[in-house]
Predicted model as a PDB file, atoms N, CA, C, CB and O in Angstrom, pLDDT in the B-factor column:
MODEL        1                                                                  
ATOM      1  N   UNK A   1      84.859 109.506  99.589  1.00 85.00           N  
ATOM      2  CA  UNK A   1      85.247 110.598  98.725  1.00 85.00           C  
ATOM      3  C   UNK A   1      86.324 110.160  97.727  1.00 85.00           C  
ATOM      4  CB  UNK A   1      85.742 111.771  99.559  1.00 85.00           C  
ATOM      5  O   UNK A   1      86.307 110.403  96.520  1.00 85.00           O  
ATOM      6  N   UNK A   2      87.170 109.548  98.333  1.00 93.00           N  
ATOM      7  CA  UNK A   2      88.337 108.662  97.447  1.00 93.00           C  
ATOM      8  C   UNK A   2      87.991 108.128  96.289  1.00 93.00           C  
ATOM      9  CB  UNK A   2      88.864 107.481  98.110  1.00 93.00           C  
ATOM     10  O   UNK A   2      88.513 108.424  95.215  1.00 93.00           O  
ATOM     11  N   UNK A   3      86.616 106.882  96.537  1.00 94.00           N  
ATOM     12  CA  UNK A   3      86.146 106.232  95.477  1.00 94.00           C  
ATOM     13  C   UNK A   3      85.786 107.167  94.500  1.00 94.00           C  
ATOM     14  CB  UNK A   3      85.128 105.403  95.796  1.00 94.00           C  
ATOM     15  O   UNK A   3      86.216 106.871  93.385  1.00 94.00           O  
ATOM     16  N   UNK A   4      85.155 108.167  94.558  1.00 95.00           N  
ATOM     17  CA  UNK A   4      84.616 108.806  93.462  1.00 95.00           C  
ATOM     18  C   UNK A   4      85.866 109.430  92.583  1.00 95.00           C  
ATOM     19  CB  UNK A   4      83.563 109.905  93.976  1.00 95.00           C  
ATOM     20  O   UNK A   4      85.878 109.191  91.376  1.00 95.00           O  
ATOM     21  N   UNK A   5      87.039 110.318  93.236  1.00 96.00           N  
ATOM     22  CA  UNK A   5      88.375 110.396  92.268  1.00 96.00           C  
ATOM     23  C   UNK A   5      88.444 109.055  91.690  1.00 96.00           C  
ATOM     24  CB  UNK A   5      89.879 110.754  93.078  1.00 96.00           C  
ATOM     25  O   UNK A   5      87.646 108.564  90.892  1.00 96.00           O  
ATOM     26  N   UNK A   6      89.198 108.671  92.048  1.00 97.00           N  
ATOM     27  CA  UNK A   6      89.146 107.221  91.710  1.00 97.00           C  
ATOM     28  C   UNK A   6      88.652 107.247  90.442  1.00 97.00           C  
ATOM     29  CB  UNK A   6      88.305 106.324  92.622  1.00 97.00           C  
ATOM     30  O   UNK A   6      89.236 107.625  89.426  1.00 97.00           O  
ATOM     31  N   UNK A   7      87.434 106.784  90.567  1.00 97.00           N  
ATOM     32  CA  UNK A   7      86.094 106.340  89.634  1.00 97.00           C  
ATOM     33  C   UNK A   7      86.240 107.180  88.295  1.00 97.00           C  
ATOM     34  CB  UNK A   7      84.450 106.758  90.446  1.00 97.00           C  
ATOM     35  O   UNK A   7      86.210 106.665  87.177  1.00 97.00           O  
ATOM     36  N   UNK A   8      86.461 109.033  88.633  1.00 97.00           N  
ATOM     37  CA  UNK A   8      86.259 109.723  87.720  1.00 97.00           C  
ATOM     38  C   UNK A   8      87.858 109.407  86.960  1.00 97.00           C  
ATOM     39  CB  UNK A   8      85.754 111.224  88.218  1.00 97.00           C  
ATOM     40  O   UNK A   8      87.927 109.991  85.878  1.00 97.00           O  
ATOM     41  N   UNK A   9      88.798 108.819  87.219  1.00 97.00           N  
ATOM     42  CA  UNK A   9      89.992 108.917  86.651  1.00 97.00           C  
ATOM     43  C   UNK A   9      89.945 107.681  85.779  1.00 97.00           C  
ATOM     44  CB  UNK A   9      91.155 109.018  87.658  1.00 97.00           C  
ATOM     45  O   UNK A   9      90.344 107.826  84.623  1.00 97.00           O  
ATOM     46  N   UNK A  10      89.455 106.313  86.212  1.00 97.00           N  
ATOM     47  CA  UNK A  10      88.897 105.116  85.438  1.00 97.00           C  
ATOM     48  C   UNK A  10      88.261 105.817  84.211  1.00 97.00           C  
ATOM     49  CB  UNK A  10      87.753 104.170  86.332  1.00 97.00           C  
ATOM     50  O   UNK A  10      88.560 105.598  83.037  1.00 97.00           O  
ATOM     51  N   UNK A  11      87.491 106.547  84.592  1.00 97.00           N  
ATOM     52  CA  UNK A  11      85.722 106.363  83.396  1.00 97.00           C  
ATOM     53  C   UNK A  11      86.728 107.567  82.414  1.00 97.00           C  
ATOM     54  CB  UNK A  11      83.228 107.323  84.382  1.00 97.00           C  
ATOM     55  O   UNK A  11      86.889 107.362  81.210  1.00 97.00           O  
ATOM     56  N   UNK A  12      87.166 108.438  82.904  1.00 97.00           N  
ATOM     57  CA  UNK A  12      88.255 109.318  81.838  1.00 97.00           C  
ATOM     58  C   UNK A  12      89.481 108.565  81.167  1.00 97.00           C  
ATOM     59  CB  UNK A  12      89.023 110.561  82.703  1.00 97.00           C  
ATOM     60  O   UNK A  12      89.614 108.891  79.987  1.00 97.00           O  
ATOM     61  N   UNK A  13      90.060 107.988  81.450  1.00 96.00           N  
ATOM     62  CA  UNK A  13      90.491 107.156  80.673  1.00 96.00           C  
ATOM     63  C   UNK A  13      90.624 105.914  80.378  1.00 96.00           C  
ATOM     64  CB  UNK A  13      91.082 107.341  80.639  1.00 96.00           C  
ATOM     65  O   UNK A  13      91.654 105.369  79.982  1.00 96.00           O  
ATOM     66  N   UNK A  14      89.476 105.381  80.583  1.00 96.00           N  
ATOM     67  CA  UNK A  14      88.831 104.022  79.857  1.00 96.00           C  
ATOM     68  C   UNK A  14      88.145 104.473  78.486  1.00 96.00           C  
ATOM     69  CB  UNK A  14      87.560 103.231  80.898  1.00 96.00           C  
ATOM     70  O   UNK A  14      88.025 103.800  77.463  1.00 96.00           O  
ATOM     71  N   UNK A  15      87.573 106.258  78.813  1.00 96.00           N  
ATOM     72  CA  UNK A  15      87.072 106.357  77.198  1.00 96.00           C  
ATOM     73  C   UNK A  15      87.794 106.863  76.468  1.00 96.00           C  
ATOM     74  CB  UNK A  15      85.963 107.031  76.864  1.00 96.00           C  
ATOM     75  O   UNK A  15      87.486 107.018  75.287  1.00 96.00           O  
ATOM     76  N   UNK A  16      89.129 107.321  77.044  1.00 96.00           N  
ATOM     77  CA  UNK A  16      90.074 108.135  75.991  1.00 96.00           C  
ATOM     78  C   UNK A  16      91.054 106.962  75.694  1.00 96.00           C  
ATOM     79  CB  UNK A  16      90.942 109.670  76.665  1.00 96.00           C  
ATOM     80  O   UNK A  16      92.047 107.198  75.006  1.00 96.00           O  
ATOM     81  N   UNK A  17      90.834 105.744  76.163  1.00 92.00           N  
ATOM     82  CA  UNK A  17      91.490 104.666  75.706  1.00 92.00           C  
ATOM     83  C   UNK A  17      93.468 104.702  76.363  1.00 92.00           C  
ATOM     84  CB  UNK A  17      91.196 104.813  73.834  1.00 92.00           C  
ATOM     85  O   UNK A  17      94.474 104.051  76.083  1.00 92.00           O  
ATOM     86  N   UNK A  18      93.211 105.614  77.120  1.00 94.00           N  
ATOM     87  CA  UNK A  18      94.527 105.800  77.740  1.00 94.00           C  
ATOM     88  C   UNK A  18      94.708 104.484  79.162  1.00 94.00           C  
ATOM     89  CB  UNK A  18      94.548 107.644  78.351  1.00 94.00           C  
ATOM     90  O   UNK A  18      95.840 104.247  79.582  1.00 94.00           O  
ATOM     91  N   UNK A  19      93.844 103.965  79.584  1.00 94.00           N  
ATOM     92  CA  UNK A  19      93.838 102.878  80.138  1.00 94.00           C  
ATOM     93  C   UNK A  19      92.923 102.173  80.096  1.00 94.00           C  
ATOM     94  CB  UNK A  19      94.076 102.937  81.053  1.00 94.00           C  
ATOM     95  O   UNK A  19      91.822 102.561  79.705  1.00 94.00           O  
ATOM     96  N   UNK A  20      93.231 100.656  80.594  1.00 95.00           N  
ATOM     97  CA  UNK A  20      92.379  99.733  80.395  1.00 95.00           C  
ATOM     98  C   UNK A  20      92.130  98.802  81.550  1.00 95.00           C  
ATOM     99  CB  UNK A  20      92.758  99.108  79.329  1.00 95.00           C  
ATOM    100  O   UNK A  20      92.788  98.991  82.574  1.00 95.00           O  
ATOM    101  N   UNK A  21      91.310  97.878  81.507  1.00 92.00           N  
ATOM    102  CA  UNK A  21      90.715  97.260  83.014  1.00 92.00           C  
ATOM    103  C   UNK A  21      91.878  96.008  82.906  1.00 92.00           C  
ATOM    104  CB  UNK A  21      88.610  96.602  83.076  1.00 92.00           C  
ATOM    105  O   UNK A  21      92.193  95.570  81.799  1.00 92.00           O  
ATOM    106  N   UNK A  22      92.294  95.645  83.769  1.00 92.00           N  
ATOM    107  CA  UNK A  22      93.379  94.662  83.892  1.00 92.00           C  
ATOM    108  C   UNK A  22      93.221  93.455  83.653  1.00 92.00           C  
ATOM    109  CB  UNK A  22      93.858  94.616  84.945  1.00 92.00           C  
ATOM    110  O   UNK A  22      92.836  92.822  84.637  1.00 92.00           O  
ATOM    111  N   UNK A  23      93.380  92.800  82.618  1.00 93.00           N  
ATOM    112  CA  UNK A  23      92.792  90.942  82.408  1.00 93.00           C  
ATOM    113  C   UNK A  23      92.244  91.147  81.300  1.00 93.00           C  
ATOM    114  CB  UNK A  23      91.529  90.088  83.551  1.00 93.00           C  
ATOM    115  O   UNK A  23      92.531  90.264  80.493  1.00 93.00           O  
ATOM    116  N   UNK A  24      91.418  92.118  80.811  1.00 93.00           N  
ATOM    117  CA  UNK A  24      90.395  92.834  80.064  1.00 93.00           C  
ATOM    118  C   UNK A  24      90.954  93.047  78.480  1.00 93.00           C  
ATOM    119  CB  UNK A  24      90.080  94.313  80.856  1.00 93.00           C  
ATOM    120  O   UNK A  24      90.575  92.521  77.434  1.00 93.00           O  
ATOM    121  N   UNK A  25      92.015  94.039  78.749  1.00 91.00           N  
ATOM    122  CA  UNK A  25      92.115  95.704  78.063  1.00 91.00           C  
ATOM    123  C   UNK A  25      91.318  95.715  77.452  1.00 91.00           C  
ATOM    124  CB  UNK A  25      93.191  96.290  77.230  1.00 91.00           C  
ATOM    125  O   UNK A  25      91.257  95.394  76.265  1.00 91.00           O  
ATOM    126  N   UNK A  26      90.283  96.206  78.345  1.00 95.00           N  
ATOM    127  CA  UNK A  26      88.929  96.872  77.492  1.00 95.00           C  
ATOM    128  C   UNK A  26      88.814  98.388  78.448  1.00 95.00           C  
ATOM    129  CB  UNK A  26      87.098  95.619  77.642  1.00 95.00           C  
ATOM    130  O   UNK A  26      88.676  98.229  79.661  1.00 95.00           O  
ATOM    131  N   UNK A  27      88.854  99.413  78.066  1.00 96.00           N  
ATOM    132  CA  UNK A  27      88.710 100.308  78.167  1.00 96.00           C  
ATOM    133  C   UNK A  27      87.172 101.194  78.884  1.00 96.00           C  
ATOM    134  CB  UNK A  27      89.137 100.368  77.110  1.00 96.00           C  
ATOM    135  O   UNK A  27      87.056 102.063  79.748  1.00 96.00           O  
ATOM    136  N   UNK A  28      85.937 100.270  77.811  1.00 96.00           N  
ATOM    137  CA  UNK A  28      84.635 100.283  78.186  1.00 96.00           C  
ATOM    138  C   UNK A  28      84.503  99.805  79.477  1.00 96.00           C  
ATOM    139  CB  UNK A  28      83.854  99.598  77.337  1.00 96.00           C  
ATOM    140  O   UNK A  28      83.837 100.358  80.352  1.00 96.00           O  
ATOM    141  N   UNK A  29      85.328  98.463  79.642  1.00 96.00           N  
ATOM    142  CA  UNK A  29      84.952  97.945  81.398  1.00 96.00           C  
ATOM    143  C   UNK A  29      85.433  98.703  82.394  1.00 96.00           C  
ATOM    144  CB  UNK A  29      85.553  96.530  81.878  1.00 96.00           C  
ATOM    145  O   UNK A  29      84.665  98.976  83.317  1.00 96.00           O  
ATOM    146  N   UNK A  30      86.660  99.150  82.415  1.00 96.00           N  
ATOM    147  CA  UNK A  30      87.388  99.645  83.024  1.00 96.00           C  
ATOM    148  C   UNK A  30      86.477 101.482  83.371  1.00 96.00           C  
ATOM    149  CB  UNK A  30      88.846  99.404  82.139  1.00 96.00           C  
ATOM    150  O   UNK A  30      86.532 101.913  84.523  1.00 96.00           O  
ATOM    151  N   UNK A  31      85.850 102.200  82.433  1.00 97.00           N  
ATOM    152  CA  UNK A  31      85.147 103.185  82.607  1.00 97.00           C  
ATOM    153  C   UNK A  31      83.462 102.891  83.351  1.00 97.00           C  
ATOM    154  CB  UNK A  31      85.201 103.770  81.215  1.00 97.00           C  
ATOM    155  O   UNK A  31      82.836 103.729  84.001  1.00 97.00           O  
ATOM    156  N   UNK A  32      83.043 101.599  83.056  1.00 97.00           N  
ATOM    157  CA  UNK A  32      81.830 100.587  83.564  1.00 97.00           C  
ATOM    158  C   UNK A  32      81.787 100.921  85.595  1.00 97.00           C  
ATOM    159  CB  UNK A  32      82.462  98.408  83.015  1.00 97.00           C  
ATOM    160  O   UNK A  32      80.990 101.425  86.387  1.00 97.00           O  
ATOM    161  N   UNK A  33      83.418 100.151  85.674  1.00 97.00           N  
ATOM    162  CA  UNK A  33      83.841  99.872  87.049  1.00 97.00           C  
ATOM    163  C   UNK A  33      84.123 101.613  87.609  1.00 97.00           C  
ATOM    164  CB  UNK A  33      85.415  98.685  87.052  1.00 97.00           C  
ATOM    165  O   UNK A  33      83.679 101.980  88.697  1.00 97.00           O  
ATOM    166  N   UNK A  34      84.752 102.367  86.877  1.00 97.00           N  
ATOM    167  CA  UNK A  34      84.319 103.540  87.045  1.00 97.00           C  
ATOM    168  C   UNK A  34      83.557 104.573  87.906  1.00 97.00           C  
ATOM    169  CB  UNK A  34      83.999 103.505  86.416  1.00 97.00           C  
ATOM    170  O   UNK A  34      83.656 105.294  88.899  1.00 97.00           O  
ATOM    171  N   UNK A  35      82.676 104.165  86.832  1.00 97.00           N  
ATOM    172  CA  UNK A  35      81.070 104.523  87.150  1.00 97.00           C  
ATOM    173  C   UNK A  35      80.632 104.191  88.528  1.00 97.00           C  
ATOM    174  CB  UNK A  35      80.044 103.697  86.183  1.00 97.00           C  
ATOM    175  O   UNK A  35      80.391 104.862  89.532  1.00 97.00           O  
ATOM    176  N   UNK A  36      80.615 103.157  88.288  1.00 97.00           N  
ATOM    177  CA  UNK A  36      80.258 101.773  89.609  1.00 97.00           C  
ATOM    178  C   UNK A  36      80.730 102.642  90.805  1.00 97.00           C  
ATOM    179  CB  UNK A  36      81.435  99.904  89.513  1.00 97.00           C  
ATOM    180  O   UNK A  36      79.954 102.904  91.724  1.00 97.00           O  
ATOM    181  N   UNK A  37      82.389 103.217  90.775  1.00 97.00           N  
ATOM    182  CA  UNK A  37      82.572 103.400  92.402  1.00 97.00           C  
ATOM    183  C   UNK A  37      81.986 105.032  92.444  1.00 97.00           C  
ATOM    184  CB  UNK A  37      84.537 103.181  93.068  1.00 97.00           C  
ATOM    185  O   UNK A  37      81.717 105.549  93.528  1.00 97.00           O  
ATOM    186  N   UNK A  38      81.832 105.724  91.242  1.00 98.00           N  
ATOM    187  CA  UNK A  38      81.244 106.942  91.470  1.00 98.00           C  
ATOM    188  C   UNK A  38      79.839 107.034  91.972  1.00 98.00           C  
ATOM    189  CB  UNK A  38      81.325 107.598  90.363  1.00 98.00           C  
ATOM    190  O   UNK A  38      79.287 107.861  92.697  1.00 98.00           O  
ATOM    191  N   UNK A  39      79.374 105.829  91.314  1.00 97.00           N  
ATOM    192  CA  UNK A  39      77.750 105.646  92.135  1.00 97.00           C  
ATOM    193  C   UNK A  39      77.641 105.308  93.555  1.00 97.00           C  
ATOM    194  CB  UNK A  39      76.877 104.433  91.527  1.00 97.00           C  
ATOM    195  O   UNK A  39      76.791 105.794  94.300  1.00 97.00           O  
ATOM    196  N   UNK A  40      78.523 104.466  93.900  1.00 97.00           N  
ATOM    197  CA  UNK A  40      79.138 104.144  95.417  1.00 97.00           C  
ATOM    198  C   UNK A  40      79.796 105.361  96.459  1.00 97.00           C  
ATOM    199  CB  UNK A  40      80.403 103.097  95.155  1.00 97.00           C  
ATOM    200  O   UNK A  40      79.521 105.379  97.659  1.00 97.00           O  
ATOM    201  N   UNK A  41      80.440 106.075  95.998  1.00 96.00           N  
ATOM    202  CA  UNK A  41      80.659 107.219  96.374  1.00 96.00           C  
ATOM    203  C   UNK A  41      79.931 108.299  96.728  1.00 96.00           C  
ATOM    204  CB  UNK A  41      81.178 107.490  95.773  1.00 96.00           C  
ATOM    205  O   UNK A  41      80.200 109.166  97.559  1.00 96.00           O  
ATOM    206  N   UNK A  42      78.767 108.150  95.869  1.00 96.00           N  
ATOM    207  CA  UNK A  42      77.420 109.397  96.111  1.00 96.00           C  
ATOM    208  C   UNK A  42      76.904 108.739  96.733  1.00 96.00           C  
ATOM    209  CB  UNK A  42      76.389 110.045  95.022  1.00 96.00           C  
ATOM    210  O   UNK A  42      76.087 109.510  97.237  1.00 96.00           O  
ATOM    211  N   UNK A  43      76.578 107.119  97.444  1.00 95.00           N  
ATOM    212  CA  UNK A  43      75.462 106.722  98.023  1.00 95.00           C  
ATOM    213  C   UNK A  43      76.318 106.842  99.402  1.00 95.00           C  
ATOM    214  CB  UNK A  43      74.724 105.247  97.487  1.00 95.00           C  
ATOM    215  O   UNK A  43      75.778 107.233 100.437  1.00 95.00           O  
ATOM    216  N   UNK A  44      77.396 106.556  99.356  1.00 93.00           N  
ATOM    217  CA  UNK A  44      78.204 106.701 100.691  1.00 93.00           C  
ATOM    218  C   UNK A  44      77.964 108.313 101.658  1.00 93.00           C  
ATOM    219  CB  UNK A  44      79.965 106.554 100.146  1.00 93.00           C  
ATOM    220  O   UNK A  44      77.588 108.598 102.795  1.00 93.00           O  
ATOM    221  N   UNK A  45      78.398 109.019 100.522  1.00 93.00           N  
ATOM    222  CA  UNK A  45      78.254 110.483 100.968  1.00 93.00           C  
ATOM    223  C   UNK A  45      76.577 110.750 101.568  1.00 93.00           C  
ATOM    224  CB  UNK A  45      78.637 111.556  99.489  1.00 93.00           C  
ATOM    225  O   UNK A  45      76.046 111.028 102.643  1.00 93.00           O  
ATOM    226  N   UNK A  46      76.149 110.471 100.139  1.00 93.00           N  
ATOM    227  CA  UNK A  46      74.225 110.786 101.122  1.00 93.00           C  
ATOM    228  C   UNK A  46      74.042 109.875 102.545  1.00 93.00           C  
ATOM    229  CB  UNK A  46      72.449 109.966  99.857  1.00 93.00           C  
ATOM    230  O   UNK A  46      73.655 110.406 103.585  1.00 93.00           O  
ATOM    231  N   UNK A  47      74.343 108.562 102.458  1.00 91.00           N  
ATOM    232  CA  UNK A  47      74.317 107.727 103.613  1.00 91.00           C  
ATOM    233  C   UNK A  47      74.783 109.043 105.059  1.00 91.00           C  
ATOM    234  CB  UNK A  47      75.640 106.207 103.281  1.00 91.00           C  
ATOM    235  O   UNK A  47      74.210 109.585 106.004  1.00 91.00           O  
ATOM    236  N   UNK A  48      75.818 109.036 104.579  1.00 90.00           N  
ATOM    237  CA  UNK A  48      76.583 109.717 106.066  1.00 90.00           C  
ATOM    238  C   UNK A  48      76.139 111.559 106.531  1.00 90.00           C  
ATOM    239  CB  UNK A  48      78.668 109.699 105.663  1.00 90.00           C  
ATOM    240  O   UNK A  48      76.400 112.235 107.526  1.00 90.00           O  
ATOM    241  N   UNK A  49      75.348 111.857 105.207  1.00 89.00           N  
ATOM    242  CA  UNK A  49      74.975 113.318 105.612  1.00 89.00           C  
ATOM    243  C   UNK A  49      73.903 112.831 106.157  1.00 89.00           C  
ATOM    244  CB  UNK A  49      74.763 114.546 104.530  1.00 89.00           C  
ATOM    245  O   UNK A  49      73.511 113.502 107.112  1.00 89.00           O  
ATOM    246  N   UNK A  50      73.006 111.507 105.798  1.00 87.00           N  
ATOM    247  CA  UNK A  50      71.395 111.727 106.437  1.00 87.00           C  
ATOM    248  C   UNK A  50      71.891 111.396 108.347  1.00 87.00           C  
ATOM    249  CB  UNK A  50      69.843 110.053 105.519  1.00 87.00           C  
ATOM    250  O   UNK A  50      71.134 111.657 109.282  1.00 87.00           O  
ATOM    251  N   UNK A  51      73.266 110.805 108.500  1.00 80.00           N  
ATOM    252  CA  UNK A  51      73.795 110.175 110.103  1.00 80.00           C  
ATOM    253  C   UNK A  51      73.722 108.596 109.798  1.00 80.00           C  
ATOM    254  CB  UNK A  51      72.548 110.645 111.692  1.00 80.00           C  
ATOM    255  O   UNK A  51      73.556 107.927 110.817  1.00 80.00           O  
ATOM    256  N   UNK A  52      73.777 108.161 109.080  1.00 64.00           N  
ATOM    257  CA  UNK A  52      74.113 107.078 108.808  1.00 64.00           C  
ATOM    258  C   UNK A  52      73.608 105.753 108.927  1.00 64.00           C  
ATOM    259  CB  UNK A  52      74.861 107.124 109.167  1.00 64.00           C  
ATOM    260  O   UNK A  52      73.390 105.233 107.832  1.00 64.00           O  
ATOM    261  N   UNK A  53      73.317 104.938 110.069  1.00 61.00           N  
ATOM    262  CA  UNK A  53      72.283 103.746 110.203  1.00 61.00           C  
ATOM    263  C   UNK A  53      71.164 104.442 111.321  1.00 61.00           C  
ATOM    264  CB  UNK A  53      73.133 102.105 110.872  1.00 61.00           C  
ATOM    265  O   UNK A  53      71.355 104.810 112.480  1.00 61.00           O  
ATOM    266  N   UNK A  54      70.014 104.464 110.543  1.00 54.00           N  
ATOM    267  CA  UNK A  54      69.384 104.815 111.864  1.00 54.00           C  
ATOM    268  C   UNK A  54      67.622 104.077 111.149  1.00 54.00           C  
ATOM    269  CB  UNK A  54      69.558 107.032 112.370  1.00 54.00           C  
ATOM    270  O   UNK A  54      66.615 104.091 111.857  1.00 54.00           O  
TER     271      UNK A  54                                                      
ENDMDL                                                                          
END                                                                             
């Protein structure tokens, strides 16, 4: 659940240019990586509602 705050606070300001990816300052990457843990975050969540490894 974390990752996805997270994620949504990256991808909001990587495009409002209010922060940037570290090594980078690119803004686009930094909203990229974002994304990335918000997609990780929804697969986590579905994972654990279906019960998880089965």
């Amino acid at each position: 659940m974390w990752n996805i705050v997270i994620g949504i606070v990256f991808v909001i300001g990587g495009l409002t240019g209010n922060l940037a990816l570290r090594g980078t300052d690119s803004g686009g990457a930094l909203a990229a990586v974002g994304g990335g843990m918000v997609v990780w975050g929804i697969f986590q969540m579905l994972k654990a509602r279906q019960g998880g490894d089965q």
